[in-house]
C-alpha positions in Angstrom: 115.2 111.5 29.2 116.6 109.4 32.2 114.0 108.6 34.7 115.9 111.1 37.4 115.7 114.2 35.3 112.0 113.2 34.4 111.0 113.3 38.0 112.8 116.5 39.1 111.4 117.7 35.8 107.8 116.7 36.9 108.3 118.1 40.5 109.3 121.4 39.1 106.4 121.6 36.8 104.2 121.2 39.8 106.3 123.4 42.3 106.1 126.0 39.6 102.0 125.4 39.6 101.9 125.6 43.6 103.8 128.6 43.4 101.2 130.2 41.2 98.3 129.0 43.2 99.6 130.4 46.4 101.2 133.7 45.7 101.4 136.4 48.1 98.5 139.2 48.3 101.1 141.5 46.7 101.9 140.5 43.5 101.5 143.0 41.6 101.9 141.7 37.7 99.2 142.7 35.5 95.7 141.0 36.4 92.9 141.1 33.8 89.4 140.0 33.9 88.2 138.7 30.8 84.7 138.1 30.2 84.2 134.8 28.3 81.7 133.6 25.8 79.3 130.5 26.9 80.4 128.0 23.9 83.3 126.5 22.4 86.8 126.9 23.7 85.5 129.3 26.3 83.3 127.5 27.9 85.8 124.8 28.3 88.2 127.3 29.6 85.8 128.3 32.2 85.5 124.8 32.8 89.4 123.7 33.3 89.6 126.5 36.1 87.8 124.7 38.9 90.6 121.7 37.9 93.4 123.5 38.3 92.6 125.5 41.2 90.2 123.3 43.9 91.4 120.2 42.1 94.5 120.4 43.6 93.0 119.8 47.2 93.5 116.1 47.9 90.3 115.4 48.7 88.3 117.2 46.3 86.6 115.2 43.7 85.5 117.5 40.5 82.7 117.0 38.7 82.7 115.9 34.9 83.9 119.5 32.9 81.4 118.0 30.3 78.4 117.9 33.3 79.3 121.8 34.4 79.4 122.8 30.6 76.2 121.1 30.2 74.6 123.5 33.3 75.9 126.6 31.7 75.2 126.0 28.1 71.5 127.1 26.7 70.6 123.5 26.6 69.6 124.3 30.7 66.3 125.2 30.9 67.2 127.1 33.5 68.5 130.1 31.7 64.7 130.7 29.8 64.2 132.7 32.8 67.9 133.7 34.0 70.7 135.3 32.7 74.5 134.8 33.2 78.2 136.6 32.3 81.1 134.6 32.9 85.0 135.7 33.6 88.0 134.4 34.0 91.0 135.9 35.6 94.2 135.7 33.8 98.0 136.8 35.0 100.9 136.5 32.4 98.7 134.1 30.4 97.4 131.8 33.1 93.9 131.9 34.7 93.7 132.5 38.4 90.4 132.5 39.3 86.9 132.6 37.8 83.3 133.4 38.3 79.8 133.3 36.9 77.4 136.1 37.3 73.4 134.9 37.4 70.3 137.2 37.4 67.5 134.9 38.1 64.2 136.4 36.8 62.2 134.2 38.6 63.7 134.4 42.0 62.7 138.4 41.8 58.8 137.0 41.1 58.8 134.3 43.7 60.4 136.9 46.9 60.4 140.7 45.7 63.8 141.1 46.1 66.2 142.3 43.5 69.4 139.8 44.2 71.4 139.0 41.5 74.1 135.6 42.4 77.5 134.6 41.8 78.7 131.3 41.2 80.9 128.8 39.7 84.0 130.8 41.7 87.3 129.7 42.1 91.0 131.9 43.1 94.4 131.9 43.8 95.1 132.4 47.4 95.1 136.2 46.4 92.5 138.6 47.9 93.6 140.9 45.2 92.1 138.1 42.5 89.2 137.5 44.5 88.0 140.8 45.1 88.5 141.9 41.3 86.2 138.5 40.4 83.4 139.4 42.9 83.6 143.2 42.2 83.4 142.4 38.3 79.9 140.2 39.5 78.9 143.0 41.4 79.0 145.6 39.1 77.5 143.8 35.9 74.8 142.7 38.7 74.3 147.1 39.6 73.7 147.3 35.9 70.8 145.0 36.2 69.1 146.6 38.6 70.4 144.0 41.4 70.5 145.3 44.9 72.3 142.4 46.3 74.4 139.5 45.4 74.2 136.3 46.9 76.3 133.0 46.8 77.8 130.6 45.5 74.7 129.4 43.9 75.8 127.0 40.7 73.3 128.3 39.1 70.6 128.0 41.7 69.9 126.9 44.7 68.1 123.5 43.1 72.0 122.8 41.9 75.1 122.8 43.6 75.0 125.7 46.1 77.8 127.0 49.2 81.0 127.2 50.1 82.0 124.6 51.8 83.7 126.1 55.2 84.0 122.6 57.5 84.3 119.1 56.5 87.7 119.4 54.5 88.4 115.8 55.8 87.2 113.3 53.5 86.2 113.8 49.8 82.5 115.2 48.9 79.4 113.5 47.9 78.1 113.4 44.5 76.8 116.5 43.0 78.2 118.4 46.2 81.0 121.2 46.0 84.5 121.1 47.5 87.1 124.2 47.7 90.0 125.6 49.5 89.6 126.2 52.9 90.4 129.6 52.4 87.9 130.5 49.7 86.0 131.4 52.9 88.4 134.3 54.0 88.2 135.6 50.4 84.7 135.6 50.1 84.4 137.5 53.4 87.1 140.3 52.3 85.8 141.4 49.5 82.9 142.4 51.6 80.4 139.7 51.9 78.8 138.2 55.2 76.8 135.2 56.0 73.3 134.6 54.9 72.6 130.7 55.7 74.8 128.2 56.6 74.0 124.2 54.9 74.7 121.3 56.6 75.3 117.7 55.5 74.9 114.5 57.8 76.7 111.4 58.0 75.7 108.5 59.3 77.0 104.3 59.1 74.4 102.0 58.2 75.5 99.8 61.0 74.5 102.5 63.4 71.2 101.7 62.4 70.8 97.8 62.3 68.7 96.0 60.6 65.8 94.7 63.2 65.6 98.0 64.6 64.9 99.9 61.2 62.1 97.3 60.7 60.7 98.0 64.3 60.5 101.7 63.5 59.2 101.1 59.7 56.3 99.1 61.6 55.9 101.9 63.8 55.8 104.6 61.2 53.0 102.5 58.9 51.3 101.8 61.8 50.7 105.6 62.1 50.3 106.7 58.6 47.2 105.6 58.2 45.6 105.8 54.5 49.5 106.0 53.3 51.1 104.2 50.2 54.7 104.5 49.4 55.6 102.7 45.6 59.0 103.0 44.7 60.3 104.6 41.7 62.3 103.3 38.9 64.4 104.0 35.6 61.2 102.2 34.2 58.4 104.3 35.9 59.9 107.5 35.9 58.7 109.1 32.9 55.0 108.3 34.4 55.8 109.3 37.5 57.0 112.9 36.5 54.1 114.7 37.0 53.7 113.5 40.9 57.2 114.5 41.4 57.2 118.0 40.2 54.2 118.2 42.3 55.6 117.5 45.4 58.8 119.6 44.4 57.2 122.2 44.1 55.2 122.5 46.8 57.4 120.7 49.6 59.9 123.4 49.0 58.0 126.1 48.7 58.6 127.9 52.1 61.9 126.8 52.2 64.3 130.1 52.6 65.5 131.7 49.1 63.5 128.7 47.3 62.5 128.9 43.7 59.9 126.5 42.1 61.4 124.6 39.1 59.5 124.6 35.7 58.5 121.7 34.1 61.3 121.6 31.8 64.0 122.2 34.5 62.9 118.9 35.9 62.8 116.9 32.9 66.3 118.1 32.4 67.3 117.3 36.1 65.7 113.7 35.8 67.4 113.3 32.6 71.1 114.1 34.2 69.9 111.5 37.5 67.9 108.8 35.6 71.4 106.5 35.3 72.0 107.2 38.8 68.7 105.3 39.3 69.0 102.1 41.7 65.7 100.5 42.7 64.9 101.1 46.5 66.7 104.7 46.4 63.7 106.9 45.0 60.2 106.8 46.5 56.8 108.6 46.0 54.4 108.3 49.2 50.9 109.3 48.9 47.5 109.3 51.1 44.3 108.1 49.7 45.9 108.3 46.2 47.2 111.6 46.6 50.9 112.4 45.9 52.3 113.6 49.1 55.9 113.0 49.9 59.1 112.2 47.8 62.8 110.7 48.7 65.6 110.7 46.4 68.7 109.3 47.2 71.9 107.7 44.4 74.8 105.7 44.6 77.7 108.0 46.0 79.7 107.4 42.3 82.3 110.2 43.3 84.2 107.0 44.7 84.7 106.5 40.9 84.4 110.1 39.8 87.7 111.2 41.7 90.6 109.7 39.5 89.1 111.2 36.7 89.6 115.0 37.9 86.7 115.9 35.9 87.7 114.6 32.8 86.3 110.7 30.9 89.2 111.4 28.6 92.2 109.4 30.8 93.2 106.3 31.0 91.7 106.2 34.7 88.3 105.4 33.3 89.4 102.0 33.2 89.1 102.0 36.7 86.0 103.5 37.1 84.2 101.7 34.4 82.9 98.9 36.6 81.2 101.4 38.9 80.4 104.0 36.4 78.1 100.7 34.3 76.9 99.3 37.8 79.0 96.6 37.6 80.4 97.4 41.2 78.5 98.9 43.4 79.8 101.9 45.8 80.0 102.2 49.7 78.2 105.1 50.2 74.7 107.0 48.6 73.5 110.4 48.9 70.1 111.3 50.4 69.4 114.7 48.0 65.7 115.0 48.9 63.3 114.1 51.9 59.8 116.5 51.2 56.3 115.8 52.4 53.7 118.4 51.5 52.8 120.4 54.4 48.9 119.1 54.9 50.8 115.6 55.3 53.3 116.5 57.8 53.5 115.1 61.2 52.6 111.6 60.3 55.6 110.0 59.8 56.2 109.8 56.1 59.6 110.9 56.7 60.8 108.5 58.5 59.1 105.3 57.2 60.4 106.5 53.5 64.2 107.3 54.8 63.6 103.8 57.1 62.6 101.8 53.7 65.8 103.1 52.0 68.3 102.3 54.8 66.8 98.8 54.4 67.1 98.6 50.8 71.0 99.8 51.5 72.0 97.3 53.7 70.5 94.9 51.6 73.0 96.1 48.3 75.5 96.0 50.9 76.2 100.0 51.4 77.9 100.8 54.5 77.3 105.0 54.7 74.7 107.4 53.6 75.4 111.4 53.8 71.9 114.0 53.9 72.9 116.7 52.3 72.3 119.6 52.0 69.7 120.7 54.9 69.5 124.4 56.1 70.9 124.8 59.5 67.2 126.3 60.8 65.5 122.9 59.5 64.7 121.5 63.2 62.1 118.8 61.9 64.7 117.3 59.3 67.7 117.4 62.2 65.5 115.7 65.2 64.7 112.9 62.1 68.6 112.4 61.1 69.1 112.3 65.2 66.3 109.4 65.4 68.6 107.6 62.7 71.9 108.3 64.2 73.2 110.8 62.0 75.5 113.6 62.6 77.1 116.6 61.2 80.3 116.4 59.3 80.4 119.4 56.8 78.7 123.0 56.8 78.5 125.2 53.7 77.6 128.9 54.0 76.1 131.0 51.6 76.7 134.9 51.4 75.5 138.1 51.0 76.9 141.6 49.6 74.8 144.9 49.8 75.4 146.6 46.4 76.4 150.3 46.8 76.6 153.4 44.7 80.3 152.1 44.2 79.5 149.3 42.6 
């Protein structure tokens, strides 16, 4: 084919995908919501979705297919005490939006309410799409008991969890969602309204030099009397399990909507973060030998996830090899968890464990760090990312949907 008709070729393939993606509210061919299996081909479908629909935003960085299928399949410990349908939409052969339906036995134990959760959603710019996705959750959640339905959770709130509603700007952290800007207004018209709103903080390491993070490390030792803080590695991990769930656990506890994790949902989540390891990024403090605070920060290796578009089968790999083996290290890491149990609060822990990582950074050479995700209530952890000069560049939101007799 001569290079000219290959490119008009190639821009009419993806005009004809835009087109698809952003089709009036009107359209009226035949919709059909197809409830999927959790295996096989299926599952990949279900999987593909997210790619070509919030993959197409230029600053959205998917995570691997082969990750998300991973979450969903019965190899998650998660789903020993949950239960989940999946559905894809589909118009003239093509799928147009998806969702995942979750009924979280434990959640019901752990706060008395009956709320069942949707996740894993992606539409078309159609509300048409996403009201007959969220209805579809709504009613298999009815026949279940559920009373309400509450999301995105992917599957729970210890996973990926939001919508992301500001912050379209720049590409998201690792294990962090991205979507249209207008999943929002869909969301909100098929009846749902805001139940808590997340928040992630930026901050530049240079914002925090060097001699000053050791003046306030000083400061916050100085305080904590009785307090040890050993840092965790790929080596001591498997030892240092037991602590962690500990503090997990109970750190969280009072957090809103929070749900402890079993002991196998942990050793699956440390499995998934052990390569993301890096000495300096993971600490356990304790007092008088007691466990009683964790941090848990990683490399930010969506700066090598995002040519892939979710996918280790292109020849992009190439590129991201060098980070993906720790050859290369990024510019940025994530700070996932900051928790102190609640006897230990009010010493400092906090800050001397986020001041000893910021140190460790700059010493690897990493330029940025994002917090995320922290509930938009949480005014201890906000005054502590103000003491280190961070501020907020995204918000998620998380929403809720009464069920009625219609449902």
């Amino acid at each position: 084919m001569h290079p000219i008709l290959h490119i008009a070729f190639v821009l009419w393939q993806n005009c004809a995908v835009v087109s698809t993606c952003s089709r009036p509210a009107e359209d009226t061919r035949a919709l059909e919501v197809r409830l999927m299996t959790v295996s096989g081909r299926d599952l990949d479908r279900f999987c593909r979705v997210q790619t070509e629909l919030s993959g197409r935003e230029p600053h959205c960085v998917l995570p691997l297919r082969m990750e998300i299928a991973k979450v969903l399949s019965d190899a998650n410990p998660f789903w020993q005490h949950a239960e989940r349908a999946l559905w894809i939409a589909w118009r003239e052969g093509r799928p147009v939006g998806r969702i995942a339906a979750i009924l979280d036995h434990q959640h019901e134990r752990e706060h008395g309410e009956r709320c069942a959760f949707f996740g894993f959603f992606e539409s078309v710019n159609e509300p048409a799409v996403a009201k007959a996705l969220l209805d579809q959750a709504g009613r298999w959640a009815t026949e279940r008991g559920a009373t309400r339905v509450r999301g995105p959770m992917n599957p729970s709130i210890n996973e990926e969890c939001g919508l992301l509603i500001e912050g379209f700007d720049r590409p998201n952290a690792v294990m962090m969602p991205f979507n249209p800007p207008y999943y929002g207004s869909l969301v909100e018209g098929a009846g749902y309204v805001q139940s808590k709103d997340l928040v992630a903080f930026d901050m530049l390491l240079s914002d925090s030099p060097l001699e000053r993070l050791v003046r306030l490390r000083n400061g916050l030792r100085r305080r904590s009397a009785g307090v040890e803080l050993r840092a965790i590695t790929k080596k001591t991990l498997k030892s240092d399990l037991p602590d962690l769930k500990r503090i997990y656990n109970s750190a969280w506890e009072r957090n809103w909507s929070a749900v402890p994790m079993s002991a196998e949902e942990i050793d699956f989540l440390a499995e998934r973060l052990e390569p993301l390891l890096v000495q300096g990024f993971v600490w356990l403090a304790s007092v008088k030998g007691e466990p009683a605070g964790l941090l848990l920060a990683v490399p930010d290796l969506n700066e090598a996830l995002g040519p892939l578009k979710g996918s280790l089968l292109t020849p992009a790999l190439f590129g991201a090899l060098p980070m993906l083996l720790g050859w290369r290290r990024p510019t940025r890491f994530r700070l996932i968890a900051l928790g102190v149990l609640e006897q230990y609060r009010g010493r400092g822990l906090e800050g001397w464990m986020f001041a000893e990582t910021l140190m460790a950074a700059q010493a690897m050479g990493y330029t940025g760090c994002e917090a995320s995700w922290v509930l938009d209530d949480n005014q201890p952890v906000h005054q502590l990312a103000a003491l280190f000069g961070a501020k907020i560049t995204r918000r998620y939101r998380i929403y809720d949907r009464v069920l009625g007799a219609g449902d």
